[in-house]
C-alpha positions in Angstrom: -35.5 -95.7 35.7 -34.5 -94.2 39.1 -31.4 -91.5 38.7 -30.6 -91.7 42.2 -30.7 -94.3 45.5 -34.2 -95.1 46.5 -35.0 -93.2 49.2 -35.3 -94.6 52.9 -38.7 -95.2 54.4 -39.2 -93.2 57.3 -41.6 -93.1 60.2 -43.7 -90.9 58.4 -44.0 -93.1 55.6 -45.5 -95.8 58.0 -47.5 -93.2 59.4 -49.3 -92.0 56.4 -50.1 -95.7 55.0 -51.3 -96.8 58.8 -53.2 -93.6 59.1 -51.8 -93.0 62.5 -49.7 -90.1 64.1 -45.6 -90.6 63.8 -45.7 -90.8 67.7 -48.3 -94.3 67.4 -45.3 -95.3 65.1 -42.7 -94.4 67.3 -44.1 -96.3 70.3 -44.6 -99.4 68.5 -41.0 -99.5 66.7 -39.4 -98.8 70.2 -41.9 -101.5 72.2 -43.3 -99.0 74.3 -46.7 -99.5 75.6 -49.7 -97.0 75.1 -51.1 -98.6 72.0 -53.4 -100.8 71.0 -53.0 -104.5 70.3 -54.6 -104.4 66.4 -53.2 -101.2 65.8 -49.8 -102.4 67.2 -50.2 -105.4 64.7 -50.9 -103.1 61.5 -48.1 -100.6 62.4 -45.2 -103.3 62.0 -47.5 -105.0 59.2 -47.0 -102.0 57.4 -43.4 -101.1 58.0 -42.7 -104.8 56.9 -44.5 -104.3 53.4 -42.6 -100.5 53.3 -39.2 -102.1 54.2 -38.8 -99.7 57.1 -35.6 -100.1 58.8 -35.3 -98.0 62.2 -32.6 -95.5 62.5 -30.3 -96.6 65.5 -28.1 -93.9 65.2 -30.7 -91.4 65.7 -32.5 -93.4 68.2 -29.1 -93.7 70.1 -29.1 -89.7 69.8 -32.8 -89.9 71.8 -31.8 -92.6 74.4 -28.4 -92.2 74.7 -27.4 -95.6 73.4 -27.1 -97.4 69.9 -26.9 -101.0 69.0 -24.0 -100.4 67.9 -20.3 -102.0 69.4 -17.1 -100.2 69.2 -14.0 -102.5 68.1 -10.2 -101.3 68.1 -8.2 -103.7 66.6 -3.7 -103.7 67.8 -2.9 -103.8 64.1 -5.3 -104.3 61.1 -2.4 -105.4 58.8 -1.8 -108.4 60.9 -4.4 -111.0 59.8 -4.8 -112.6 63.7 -7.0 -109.1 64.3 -8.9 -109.1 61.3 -10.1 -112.8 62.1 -11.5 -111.7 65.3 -12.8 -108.8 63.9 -14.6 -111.6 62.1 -16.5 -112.9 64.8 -17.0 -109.9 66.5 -19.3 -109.0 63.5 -21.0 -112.0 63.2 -21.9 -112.6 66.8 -22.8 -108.4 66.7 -25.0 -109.1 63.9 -27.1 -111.9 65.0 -27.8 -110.2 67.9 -29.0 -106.8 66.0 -25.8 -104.8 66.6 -23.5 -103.4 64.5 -19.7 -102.8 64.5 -17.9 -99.6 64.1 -13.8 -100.2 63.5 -11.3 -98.5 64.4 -7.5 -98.9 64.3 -5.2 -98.6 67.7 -1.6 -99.3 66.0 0.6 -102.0 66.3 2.5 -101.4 69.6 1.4 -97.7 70.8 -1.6 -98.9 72.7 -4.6 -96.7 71.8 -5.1 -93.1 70.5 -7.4 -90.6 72.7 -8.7 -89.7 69.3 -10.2 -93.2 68.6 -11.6 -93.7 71.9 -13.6 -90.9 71.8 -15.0 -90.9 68.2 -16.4 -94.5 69.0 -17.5 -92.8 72.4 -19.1 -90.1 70.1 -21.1 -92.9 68.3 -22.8 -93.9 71.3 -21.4 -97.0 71.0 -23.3 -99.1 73.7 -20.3 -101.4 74.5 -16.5 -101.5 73.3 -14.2 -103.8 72.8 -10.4 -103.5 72.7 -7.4 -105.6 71.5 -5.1 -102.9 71.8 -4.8 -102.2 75.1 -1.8 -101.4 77.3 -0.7 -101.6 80.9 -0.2 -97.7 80.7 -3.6 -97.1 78.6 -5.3 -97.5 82.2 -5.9 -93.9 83.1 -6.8 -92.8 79.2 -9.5 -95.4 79.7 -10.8 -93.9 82.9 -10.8 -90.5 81.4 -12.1 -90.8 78.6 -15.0 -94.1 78.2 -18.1 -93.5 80.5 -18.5 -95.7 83.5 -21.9 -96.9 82.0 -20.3 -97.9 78.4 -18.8 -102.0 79.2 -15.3 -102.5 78.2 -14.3 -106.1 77.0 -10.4 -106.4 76.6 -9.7 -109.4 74.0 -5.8 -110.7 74.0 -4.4 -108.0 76.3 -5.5 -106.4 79.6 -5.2 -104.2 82.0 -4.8 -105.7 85.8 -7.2 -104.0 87.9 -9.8 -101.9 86.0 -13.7 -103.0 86.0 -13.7 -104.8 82.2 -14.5 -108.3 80.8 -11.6 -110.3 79.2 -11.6 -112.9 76.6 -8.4 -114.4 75.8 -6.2 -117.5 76.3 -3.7 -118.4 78.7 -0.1 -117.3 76.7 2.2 -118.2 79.5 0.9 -121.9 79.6 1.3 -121.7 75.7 4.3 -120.4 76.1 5.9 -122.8 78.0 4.6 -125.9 75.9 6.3 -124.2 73.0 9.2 -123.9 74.8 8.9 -127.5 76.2 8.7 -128.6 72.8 12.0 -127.2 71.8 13.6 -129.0 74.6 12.2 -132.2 73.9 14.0 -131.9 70.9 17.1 -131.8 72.3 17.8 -128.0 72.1 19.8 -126.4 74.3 20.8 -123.1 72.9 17.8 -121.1 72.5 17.0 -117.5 71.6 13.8 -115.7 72.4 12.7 -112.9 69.8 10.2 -111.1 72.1 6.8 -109.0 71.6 6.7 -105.3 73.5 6.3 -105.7 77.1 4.2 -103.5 77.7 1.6 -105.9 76.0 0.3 -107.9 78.3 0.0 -111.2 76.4 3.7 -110.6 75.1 4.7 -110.3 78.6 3.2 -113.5 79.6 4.5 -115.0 76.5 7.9 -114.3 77.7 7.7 -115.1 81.0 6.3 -118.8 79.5 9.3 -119.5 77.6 11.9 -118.3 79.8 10.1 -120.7 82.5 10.5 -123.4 80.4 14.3 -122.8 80.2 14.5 -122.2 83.6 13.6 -125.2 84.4 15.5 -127.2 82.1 18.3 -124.8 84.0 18.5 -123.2 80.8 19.8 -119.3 81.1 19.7 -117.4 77.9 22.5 -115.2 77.6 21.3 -111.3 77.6 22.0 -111.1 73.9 19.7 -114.2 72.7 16.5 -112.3 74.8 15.8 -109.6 72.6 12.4 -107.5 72.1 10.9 -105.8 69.4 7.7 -104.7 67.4 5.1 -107.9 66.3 6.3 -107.2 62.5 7.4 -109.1 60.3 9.7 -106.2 59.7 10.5 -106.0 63.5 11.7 -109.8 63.5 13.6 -109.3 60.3 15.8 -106.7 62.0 15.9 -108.5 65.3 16.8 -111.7 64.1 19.7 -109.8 62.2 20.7 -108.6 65.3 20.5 -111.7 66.8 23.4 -113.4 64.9 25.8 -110.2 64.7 25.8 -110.5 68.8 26.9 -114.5 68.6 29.7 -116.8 67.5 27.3 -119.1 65.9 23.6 -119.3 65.4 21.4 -120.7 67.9 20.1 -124.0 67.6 16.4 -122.7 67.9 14.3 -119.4 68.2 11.0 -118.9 69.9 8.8 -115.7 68.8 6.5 -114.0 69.9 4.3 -114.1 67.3 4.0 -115.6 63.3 5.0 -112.2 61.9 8.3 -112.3 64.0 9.0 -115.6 63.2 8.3 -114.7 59.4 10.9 -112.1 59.8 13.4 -114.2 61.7 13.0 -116.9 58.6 13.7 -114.2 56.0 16.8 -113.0 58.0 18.0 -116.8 58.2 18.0 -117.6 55.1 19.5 -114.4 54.0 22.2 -115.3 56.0 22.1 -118.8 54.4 20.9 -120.6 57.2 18.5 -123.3 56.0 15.5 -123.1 58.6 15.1 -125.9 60.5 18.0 -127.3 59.7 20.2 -125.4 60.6 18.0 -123.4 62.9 14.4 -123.9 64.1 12.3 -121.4 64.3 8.7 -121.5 66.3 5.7 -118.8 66.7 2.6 -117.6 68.3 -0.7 -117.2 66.9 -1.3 -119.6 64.0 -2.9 -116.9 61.5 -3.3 -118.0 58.3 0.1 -118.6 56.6 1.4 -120.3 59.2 -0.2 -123.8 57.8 0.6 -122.7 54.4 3.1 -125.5 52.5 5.4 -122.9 52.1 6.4 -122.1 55.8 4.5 -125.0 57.8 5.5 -122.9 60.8 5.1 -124.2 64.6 3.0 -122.2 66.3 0.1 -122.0 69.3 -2.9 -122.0 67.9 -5.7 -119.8 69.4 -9.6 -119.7 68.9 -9.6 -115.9 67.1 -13.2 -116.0 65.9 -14.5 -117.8 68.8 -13.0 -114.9 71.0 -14.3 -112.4 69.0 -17.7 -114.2 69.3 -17.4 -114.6 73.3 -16.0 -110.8 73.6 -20.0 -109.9 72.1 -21.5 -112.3 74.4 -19.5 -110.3 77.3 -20.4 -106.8 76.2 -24.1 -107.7 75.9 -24.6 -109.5 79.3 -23.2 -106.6 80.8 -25.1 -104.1 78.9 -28.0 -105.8 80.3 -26.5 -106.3 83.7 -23.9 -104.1 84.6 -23.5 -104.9 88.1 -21.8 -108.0 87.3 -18.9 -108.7 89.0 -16.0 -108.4 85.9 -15.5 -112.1 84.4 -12.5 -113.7 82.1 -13.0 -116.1 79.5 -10.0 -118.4 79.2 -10.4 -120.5 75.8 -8.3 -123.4 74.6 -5.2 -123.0 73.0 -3.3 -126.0 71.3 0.6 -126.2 70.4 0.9 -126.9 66.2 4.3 -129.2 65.4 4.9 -128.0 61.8 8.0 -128.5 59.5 10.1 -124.6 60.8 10.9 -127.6 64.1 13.0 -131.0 64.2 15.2 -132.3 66.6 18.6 -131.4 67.1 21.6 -132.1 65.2 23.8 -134.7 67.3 26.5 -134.4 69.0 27.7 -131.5 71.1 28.1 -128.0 69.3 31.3 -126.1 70.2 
């Protein structure tokens, strides 16, 4: 019995068995030409029965580039990255890549630090979800023009990267509608950070909405804050020390706020929606739970993960593409945390 880890087959253990030089091996594992057909044939015949699996880090060291991706994810305790850090994985590993994670924080865009540790891997591609407007300039100081960039839920207006991501202001505003087909008038917005792009246009989508209705939220009921549960707990408390009376309904900029909001509610002994309804972003996974049935807008996470892949690797095989956005389809989910409003006029 073995007291250790079997050891890794190398190119010299094909070598030996194939009774060729560790170059002959070399050539064949990295498709290179110079060798023989039949010799070819017994080489990767060999490896097979050996269970040789090539190193990619150290033939990134050789060439320069590894199959390998670089993902930074906003906020790893919210489950909407996670789930796109699912399908980033999967579509990764059918294609022969693999995924090296890293963590950009919640609201500070992304650390120097991070960047250039996944630069340090060789990463052949990376794709962000953390970006910020201001994380621009880090981004063109620090990532190699050659490495493809593929922003997923935020951007950055102007620089040369793929984006995969939905369309929040159109979301935004059907949410909004919603509301207002409802009856409600008086309606508070618990916003993301602007300086997140898809908070911003989340924002802009709901106070459209109102706009139009000629609805004007007072300063007070427009407040922003962190996408935490925590965040929207605080913000929602603020919410109702700045008002007479509660608002009819609230529109957040993501589940976790409207988690938040909900606890602060019903701390206050507001019963949620009856006396207030409450509506997010995001649909991650508690948001259908019987326990909350919370309206949200859904969007496609693993499928954007899975189209962010597709992106990197079409431009790591053709880089002079011109830079191209994948808009997928959201859809607006009318849960229980919504119902019309109460009648009559509310003084």
């Amino acid at each position: 019995m073995s007291d250790g880890p079997p050891q890794r087959v190398t190119l010299v253990d094909v070598a030996k068995r194939a009774g060729v030089s560790i170059a002959t091996v070399s050539y064949v594992m990295n498709d290179r030409g110079g060798v023989g057909d039949q010799t070819r044939a017994n080489v990767l015949r060999i490896a097979d029965e050996l269970g040789f699996r090539p190193n990619r880090v150290a033939s990134g060291l050789r060439t320069g580039r590894t199959n390998v991706l670089g993902l930074v994810l906003a906020d790893i305790t919210n489950p909407f990255y996670p789930e796109i850090a699912g399908g980033v994985i999967a579509a990764a590993a059918e294609a022969g890549f693999q995924v090296v994670l890293s963590h950009g924080g919640a609201d500070d865009g992304i650390d120097v630090e991070v960047v250039q540790a996944l630069c340090d891997h060789r990463c052949g591609a990376l794709i962000f979800t953390s970006l910020l407007v201001s994380d621009g300039e880090l981004l063109f100081d620090v990532v190699s023009p050659d490495v493809p960039i593929v922003q997923v839920v935020r951007r950055i207006p102007g620089i040369h990267a793929d984006f995969v991501g939905i369309d929040d202001r159109a979301g935004a505003r059907e949410e909004a509608q919603h509301l207002l087909d409802l009856g409600h008038r008086d309606i508070a917005v618990l916003a993301g950070p602007s300086a997140s792009s898809a908070s911003s246009e989340r924002t802009r989508g709901y106070l459209d909405a109102l706009a139009e209705a000629g609805l004007e939220p007072a300063p007070e009921s427009v407040r922003e804050c962190s996408l935490t549960a925590d965040a929207g707990y605080r913000a929602a408390q603020e919410l109702l020390a700045s008002r007479r009376r509660p608002p009819e309904a609230v529109l957040c900029g993501n589940d976790l706020i409207a988690l938040g909001a909900i606890d602060a509610f019903l701390a206050h002994g507001l019963a949620v929606p009856d006396d207030v309804s409450v509506a997010g972003y995001d649909d991650i996974w508690f948001a259908s739970s019987r326990l909350v049935q919370l309206t949200t807008v859904r969007q496609p996470r693993h499928e954007m993960g899975r189209a962010a892949v597709s992106l990197a690797l079409e431009r790591l095989s053709d880089p002079d593409i011109p830079p191209r956005e994948v808009i997928m389809e959201h859809e607006l989910a009318v849960r229980r945390t919504t119902t019309p409003a109460a009648a009559g006029v509310r003084t």
